[in-house]
N, C-alpha and C positions, 0 to 999 in steps of 0.2 A: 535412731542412733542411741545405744547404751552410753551411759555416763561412764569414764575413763575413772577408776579408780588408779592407785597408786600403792604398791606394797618392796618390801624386801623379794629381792630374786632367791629362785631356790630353785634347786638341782633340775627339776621339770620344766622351767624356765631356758634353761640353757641351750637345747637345741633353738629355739625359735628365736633367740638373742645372737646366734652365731647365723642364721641365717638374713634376720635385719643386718649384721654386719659385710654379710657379703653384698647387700643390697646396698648399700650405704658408701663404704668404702673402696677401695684402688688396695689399699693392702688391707683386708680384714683379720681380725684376733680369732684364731683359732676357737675351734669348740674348748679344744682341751685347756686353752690358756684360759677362758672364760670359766670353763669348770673350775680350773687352779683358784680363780678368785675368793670362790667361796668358801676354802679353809685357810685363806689370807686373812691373820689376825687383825689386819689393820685395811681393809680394805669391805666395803659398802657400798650393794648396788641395788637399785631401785628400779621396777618394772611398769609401766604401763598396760594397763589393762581394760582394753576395749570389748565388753562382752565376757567371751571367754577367750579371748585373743591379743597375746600381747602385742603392744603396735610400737612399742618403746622401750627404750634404758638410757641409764646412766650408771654410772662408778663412779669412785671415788678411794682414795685413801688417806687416811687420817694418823697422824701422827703429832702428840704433843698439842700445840695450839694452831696446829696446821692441815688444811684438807687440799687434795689435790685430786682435782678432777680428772679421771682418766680418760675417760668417751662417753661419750653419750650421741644416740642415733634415734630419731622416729623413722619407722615403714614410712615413704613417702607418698602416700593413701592416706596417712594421717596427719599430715603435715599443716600447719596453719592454723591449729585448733586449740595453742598456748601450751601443748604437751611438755615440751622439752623445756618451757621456764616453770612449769609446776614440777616439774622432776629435778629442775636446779635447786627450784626454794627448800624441795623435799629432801633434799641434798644439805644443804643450810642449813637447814629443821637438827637433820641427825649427827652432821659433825658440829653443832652448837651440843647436843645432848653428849657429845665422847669427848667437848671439852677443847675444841673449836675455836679460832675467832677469827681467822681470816683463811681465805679461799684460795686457790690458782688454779692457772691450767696454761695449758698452749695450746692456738690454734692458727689454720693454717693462713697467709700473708691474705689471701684473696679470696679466702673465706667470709666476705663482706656480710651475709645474712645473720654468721652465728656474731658474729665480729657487733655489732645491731644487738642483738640477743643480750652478749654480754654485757656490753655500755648499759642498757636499760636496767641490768640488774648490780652496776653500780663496779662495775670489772674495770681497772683503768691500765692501760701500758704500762708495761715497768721494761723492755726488754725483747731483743731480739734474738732467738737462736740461727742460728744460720744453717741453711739446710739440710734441717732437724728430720724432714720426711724422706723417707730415702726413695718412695718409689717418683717423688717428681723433680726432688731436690730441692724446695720449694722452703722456704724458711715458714719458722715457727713465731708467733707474736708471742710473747710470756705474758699475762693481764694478772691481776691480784686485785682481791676485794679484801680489806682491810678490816674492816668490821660488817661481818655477814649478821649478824645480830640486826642490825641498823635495819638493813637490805631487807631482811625477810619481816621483820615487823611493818615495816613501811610497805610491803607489797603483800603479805597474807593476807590483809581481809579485800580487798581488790581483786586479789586474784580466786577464790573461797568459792 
């Protein structure tokens, strides 16, 4: 097994990130929505790279002092291998350097593993949307890290 590097998503990227989403998700983001990201001023997405195969993403978008996780998926072939908490910190990393200081996202009620995931990188409840998914009706948890700065110093060399 090659070692997973981690970089910025680019145009080439794109097919193989829409099809981890159809692998991943009940409603997956289109090719074209995923393309639209990357002339998104304010949005930043990071790939997984097994080999020469991405096995991973996240997003994100950034605005002011604030980043907002949009998805993130591993291929579940590569799953268990700390991928998606190196792709969160590398996440952290970049909306610290656009001026960053704290995090969100939503995820889904009974989504127990990422739900795990995110407690360990210091994510806490702030809020409920209610039946924020529309394919299961399934409400959303809102989590917010407050100071990702903290998060990512305290987990980089750990994680390295």
């Amino acid at each position: 097994m090659s070692e997973t590097v981690f970089r910025q998503m680019r145009e080439k990227d794109v097919a193989r990130v829409a099809q981890i989403e159809k692998i991943c998700f009940i409603t997956p983001w289109s090719y074209n929505s995923l393309l639209g990201e990357l002339s998104n001023d304010v949005a930043y997405y990071v790939v997984a790279v097994d080999g020469d195969e991405v096995c991973g993403y996240a997003g994100m978008w950034v605005m002011f002092d604030e980043a907002h996780m949009t998805n993130i998926a591993v291929d579940p072939e590569h799953r268990k291998q700390g991928i998606a908490r190196k792709m969160i910190l590398h996440l952290m990393k970049t909306a610290m350097d656009k001026g960053a200081e704290r995090m969100t996202l939503e995820v889904r009620e009974n989504n127990h593993n990422a739900q795990r995931l995110y407690a360990s990188l210091d994510f806490a409840y702030a809020g409920t949307r209610k039946h924020y998914y529309s394919d299961t009706g399934e409400n959303a948890l809102i989590l917010w890290n407050d100071c990702i700065i903290e998060t990512y110093e305290r987990n980089i060399n750990k994680d390295a």
